[in-house]
C-alpha positions in Angstrom: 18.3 -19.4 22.5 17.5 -16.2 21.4 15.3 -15.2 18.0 14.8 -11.6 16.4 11.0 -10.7 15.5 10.0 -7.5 13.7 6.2 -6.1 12.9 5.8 -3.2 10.2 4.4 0.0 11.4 3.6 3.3 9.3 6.5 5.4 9.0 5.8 8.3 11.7 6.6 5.7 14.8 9.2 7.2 17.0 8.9 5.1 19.7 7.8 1.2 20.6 7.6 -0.1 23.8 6.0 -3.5 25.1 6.0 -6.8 25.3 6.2 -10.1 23.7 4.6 -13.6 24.7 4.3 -11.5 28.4 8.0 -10.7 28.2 8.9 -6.9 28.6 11.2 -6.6 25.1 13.3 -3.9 23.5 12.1 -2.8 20.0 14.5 -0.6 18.1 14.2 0.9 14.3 16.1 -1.6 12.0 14.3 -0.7 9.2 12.4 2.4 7.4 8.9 1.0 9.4 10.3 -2.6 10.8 10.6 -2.5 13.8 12.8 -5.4 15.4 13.4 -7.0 19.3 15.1 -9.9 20.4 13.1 -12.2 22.3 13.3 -15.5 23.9 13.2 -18.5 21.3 9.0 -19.5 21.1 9.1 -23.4 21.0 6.0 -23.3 18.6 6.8 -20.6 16.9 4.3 -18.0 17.7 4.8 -14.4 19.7 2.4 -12.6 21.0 3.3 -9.1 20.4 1.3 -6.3 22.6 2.9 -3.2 21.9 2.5 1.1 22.2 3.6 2.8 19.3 4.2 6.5 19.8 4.6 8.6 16.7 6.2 12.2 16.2 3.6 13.9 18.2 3.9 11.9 20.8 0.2 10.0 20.3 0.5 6.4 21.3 -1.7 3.8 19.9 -1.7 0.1 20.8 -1.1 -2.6 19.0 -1.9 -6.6 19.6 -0.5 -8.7 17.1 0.6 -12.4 16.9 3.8 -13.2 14.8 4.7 -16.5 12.9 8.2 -17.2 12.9 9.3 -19.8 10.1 12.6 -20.3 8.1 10.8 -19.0 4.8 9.4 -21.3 2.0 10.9 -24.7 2.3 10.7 -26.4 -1.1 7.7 -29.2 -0.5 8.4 -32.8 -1.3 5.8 -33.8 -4.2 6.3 -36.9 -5.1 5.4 -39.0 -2.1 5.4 -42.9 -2.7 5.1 -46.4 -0.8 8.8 -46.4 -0.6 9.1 -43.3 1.5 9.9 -43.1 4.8 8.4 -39.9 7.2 10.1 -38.3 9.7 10.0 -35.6 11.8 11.4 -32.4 9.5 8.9 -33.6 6.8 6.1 -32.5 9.4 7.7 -29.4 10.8 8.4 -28.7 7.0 4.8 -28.4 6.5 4.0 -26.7 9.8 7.0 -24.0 8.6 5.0 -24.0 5.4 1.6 -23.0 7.0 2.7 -20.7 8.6 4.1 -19.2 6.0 1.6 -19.3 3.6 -0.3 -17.3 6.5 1.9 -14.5 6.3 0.9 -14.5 2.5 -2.9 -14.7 3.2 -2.3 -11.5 5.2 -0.9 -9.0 2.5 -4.6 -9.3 1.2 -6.9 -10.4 4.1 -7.1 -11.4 8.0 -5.7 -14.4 8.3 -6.8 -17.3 9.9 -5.2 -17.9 13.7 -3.4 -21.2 13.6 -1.9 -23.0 16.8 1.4 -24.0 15.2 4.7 -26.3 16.3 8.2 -26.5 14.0 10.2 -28.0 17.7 10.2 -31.8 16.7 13.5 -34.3 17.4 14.2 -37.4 16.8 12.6 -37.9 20.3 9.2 -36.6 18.8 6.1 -38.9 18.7 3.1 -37.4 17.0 -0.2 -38.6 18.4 -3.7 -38.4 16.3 -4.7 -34.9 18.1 -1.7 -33.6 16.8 -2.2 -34.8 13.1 -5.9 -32.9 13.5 -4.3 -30.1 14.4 -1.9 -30.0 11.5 -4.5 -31.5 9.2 -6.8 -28.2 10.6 -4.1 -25.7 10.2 -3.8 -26.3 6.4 -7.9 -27.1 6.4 -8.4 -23.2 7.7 -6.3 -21.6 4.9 -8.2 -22.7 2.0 -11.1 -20.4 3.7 -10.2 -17.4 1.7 -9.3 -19.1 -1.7 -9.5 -23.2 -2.3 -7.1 -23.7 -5.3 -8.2 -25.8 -7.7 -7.0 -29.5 -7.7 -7.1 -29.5 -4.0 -7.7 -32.2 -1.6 -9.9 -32.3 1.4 -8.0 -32.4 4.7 -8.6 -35.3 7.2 -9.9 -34.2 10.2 -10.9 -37.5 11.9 -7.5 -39.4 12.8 -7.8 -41.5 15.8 -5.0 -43.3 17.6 -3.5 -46.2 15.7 -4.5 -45.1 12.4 -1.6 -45.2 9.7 -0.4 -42.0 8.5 1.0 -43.1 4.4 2.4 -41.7 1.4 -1.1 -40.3 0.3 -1.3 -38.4 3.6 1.7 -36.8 3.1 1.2 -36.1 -0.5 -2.0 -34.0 0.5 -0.6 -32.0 3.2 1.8 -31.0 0.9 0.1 -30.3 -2.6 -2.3 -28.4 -0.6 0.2 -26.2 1.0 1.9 -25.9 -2.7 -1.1 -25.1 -4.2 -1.6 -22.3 -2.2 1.5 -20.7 -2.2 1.8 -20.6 -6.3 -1.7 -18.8 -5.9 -0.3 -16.4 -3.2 3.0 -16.0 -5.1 1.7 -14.9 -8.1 -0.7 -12.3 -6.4 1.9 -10.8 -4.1 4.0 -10.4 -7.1 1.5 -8.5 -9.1 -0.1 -6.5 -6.0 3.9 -4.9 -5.9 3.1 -3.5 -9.2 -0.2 -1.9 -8.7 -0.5 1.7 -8.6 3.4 2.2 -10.1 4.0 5.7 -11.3 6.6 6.4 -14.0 8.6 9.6 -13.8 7.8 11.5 -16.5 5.7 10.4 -18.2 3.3 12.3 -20.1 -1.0 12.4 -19.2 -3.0 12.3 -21.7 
């Protein structure tokens, strides 16, 4: 299975050529700036891009970047009670989530590097180092900006421990909170430095 990536570069790239996750790949201009390949299918979602962009005067410059690839925002469940059941999409819905909500951290800053994995079945049994990993993931994002109202990630599961309603309540308002403070910035960064055509100076 097959999966299209794409990485933004300034507008004066001519030429890419390189690799992803070690894999020689093909990247061609589908875009003004985006630059696209079709790769092999990443199991947890991540691609290691390392690339040579070569602009109009023929100067190359390398690039080594990692790419998240998710499904976009997927509405979070809220409203978590004792009469729930979890499975696994409710936990790749949050790992989809955190990575997304990377790729928001970075219009503004460097974002944190998370070790992520959206691949679970039905035949999927999560273990206690995996909960700390997720639980870690979401943890690392609040670095730049803790929302208010948020709740402190466990970072201590050990085997046997029940996961229950108010774990997956957390990992969820967290990753909510975050992307209504995110949302609201992106949408008002687009609008800085807008320039109305004619428009008189004072």
């Amino acid at each position: 299975m097959n999966e299209q990536i794409s990485i933004q570069l300034s507008s004066g790239i001519s030429y890419v050529y390189g690799t992803v996750n070690g894999v020689e790949a093909s990247f061609n201009l589908s875009a003004p700036g985006i630059w696209s390949a079709v790769v092999e299918k990443s199991d947890d979602g991540i691609y290691v891009v390392l690339i040579t962009a070569y602009n109009n005067a023929g100067t190359p410059t390398t690039i080594n970047k990692i790419v998240y690839s998710h499904v976009g925002w997927l509405e979070p469940k809220l409203d978590w009670d004792s009469n729930d059941y979890y499975n696994f999409g409710d936990l790749n819905r949050v790992e989809n989530n955190t990575i997304f909500v990377v790729e928001m951290i970075s219009a503004f800053d460097i974002p944190p590097i998370i070790d992520s994995d959206v691949s679970r079945d039905l035949k999927s049994i999560e273990f206690a180092d995996g909960l700390n990993r997720v639980e870690s993931n979401v943890s690392l994002l609040k670095q730049r900006y803790t929302p208010f109202g948020w709740i402190e990630n466990k970072l201590d599961w050990e085997s046997n421990q029940p996961f229950n309603y108010d774990d997956a309540a957390r990992l969820e308002k967290n990753l909510a909170l975050l992307h209504f403070y995110y949302r609201g910035n992106i949408d008002n960064f687009r609008h800085c430095g807008m320039y109305t055509c004619g428009e008189e100076v004072i």
